[in-house]
N, C-alpha and C positions, 0 to 999 in steps of 0.2 A: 524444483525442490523435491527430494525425496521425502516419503511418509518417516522415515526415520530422522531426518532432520528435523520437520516441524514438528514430530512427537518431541523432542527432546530440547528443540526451544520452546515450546508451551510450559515446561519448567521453570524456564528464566522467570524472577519479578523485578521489579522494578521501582486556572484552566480557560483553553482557548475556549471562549464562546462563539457560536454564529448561530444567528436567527435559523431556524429550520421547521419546514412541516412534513409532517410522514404522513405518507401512505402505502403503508406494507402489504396492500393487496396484490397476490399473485397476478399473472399476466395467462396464466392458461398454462404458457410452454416448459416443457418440464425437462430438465438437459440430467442427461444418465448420472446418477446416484449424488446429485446436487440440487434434485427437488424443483421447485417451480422459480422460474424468475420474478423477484419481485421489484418494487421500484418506492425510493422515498424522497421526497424533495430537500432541497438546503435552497438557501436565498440565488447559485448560481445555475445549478443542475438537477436535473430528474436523473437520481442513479440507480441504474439495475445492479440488481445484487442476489447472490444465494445465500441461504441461512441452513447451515446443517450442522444438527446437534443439540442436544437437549435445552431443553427451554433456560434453564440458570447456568448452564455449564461457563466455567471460565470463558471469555469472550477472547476470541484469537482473528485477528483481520489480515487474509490470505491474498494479498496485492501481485497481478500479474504484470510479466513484462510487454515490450511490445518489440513485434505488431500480433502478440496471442492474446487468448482469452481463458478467462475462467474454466471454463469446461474443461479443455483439456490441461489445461497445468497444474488440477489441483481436485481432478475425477477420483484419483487415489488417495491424495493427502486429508482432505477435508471429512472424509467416513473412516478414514482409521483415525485421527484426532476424535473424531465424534463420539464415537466408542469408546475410546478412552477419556470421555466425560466432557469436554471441551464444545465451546456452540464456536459454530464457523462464521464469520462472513464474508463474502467473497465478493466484493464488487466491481465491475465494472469499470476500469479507467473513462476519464474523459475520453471522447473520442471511438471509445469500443464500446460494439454491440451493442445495446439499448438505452444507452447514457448518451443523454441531452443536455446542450446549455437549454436554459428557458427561455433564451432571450436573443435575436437577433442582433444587435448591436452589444453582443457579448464578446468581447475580446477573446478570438482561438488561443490558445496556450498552452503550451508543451511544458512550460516554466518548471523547475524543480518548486518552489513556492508555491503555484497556484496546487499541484498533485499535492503538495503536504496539505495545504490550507481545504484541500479538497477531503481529503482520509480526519480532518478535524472534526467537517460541517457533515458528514456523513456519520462519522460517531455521534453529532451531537442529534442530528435530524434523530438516530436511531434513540435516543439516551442512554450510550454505551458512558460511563465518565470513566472508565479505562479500557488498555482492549493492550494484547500483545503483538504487534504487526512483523509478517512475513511476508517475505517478497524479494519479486528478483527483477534485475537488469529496472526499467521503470520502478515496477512497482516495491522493488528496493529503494531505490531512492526516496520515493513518496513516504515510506516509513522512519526513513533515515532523518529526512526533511522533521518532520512530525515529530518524531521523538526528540530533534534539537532542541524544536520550538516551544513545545508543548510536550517539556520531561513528565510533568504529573498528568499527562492520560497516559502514559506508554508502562504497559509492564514489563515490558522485556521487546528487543528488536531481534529478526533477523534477516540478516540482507547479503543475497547471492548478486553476486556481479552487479551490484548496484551504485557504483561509480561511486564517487566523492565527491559529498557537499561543496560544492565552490564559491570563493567567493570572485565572483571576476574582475571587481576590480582591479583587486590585489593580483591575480594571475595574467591581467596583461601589462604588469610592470615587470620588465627584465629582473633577469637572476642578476645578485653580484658577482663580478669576473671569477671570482676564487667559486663561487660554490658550480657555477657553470662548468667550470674545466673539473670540477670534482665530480659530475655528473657525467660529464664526457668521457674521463676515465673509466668509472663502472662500468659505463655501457659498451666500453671497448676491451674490457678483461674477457680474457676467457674462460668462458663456464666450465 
C-alpha cells in the first residue's frame, strides 16, 4: 500500500465485544521508524503490534499480508500518516513475528473469521471503539471480515488484493446452466 493511498483512505468515515487484557509494554526491539514492539493480550493471542503517531490522533489499523510483515509493508505508510495527525497500529497477524495463541490446544487458523474476530479482540484489548482498517492480500481481508461484522467499529475500510468475503457454502453449489455458459463466454471474448 502506498503512503498516498492510506493518506487518502484515513479520510473515509464510516459492538463486537471480547474479553481482553493489555499489556502495552514494549519488548526492547525497535523496527526502523515503527518504534518499539509491543504486545497486548485478547482471550486467544499475545499480539505484537507497533503504534506510531500521536497519542489522540484518528485511530487507523495497518493490516499486513502474507507471508510479510509489518516492518516492511508499512516502514513508509505509517510515519507519513503519523504526521498527518493519524495514531497507527500495526499488528502482527496470527502466526507472524511475535503473535502467539496462548494456548496450546488452540485451534491453528488461517480462517477469514478467526483474522476478522482477531482485528475486533485486538481493538478491544487496546479500547480502540473504532479504528479505519487498511490492508492487503490477508490483511485485507481481516478488515473486510471486520468491517462486515462489526460495521459500528469500522470508519472507513481499505483493501488491496484482499479477496472476497466468501460464503462457501453457497460457492460449492454449481452455477445455473444459463449463467455458467454466460461466464464461459466472457472468458472467451476477446480483449
Amino acid at each position: 500500500m502506498t503512503a498516498a493511498a492510506a493518506t487518502g483512505a484515513a479520510g473515509l468515515t464510516g459492538s463486537g465485544q471480547a474479553s481482553a487484557h493489555t499489556d502495552t509494554a514494549p519488548t526492547g526491539r525497535i523496527a526502523p521508524d515503527l518504534g518499539p514492539v509491543r504486545h497486548t493480550r485478547t482471550d486467544v493471542l499475545d499480539i505484537a503490534y507497533h503504534d506510531v503517531g500521536p497519542a489522540h490522533g484518528k485511530p487507523v489499523i495497518l493490516l499486513h499480508g502474507w507471508p510479510f510483515s509489518p516492518v516492511g509493508s508499512y516502514a513508509e505508510v505509517a510515519p507519513a500518516l503519523a504526521r498527518r495527525g493519524y495514531r497507527c497500529y500495526i499488528p502482527y497477524l496470527r502466526g507472524h513475528g511475535e503473535t502467539r495463541l496462548l494456548r496450546d490446544d488452540t485451534l491453528r487458523s488461517g480462517e477469514q473469521a478467526a483474522l476478522g474476530a482477531d482485528l475486533i479482540a485486538f481493538m478491544d484489548a487496546l479500547r480502540l471503539p473504532r479504528a479505519l482498517f487498511a490492508g492487503y492480500d490477508w490483511g485485507g481481508r481481516a478488515g473486510d471480515v471486520a468491517a462486515a461484522q462489526w460495521p459500528e467499529r469500522c470508519t472507513g475500510v481499505v483493501s488491496v488484493n484482499g479477496y472476497l468475503i466468501q460464503n462457501l457454502a453457497v460457492a460449492q453449489e454449481p452455477l445455473a446452466p444459463a449463467l455458467e455458459e454466460g461466464v464461459l463466454v466472457l472468458l472467451l471474448l476477446p480483449h
